[in-house]
C-alpha positions in Angstrom: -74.2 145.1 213.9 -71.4 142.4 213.0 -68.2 142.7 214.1 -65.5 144.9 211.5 -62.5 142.3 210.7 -59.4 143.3 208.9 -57.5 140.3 207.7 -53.7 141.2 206.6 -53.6 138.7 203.9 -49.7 137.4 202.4 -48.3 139.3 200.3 -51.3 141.1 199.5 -54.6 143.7 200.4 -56.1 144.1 203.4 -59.6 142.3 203.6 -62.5 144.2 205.4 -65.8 142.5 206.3 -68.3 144.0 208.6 -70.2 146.9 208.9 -67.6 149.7 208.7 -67.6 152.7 206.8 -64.7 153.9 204.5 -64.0 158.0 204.0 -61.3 159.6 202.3 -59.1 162.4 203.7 -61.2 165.0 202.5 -64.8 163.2 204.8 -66.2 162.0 201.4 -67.8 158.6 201.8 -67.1 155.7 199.3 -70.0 153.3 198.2 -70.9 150.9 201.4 -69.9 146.8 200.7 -70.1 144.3 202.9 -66.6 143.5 202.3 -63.9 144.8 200.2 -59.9 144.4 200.0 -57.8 147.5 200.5 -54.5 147.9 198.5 -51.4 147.9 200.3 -48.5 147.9 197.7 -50.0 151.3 196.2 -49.9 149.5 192.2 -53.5 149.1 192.2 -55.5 151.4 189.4 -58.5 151.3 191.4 -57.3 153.0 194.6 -58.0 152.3 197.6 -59.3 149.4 196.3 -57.3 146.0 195.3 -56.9 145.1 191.6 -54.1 142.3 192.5 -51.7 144.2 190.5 -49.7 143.2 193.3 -48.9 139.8 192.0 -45.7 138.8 192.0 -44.7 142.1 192.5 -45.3 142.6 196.4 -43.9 140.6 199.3 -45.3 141.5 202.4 -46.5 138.4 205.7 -46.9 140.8 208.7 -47.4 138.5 212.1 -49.2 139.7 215.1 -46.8 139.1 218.2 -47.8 136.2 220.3 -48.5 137.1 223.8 -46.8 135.0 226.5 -48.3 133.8 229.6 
């Protein structure tokens, strides 16, 4: 089984590879793909899915905190 990775890309989706499965609120499951992106500014007409309507139109570069030693 490979390893799920969820990459917060700038100013845009979130980009899921790996084996992972994705359910709405209600338990229903969507169609498995090895790797989708995942709107984040809530314009895209294919929910929960990207479209990149968000071009241009979202600004959004989330950072993990560094740790320090």
């Amino acid at each position: 089984m490979s390893k799920v990775q969820i990459k917060i890309l700038d100013n845009g989706p979130f980009r899921v590879t790996g084996d992972v499965e994705l359910v709405d609120a209600e338990g229903n499951v969507y169609p498995a793909k090895p790797a989708f992106s995942l709107c984040r500014c809530g314009q895209s007409q294919n929910m929960p899915y990207c479209d990149a309507t968000h071009k241009g139109k979202f600004d959004s570069c989330v950072r993990a905190e560094k740790e320090l030693d």
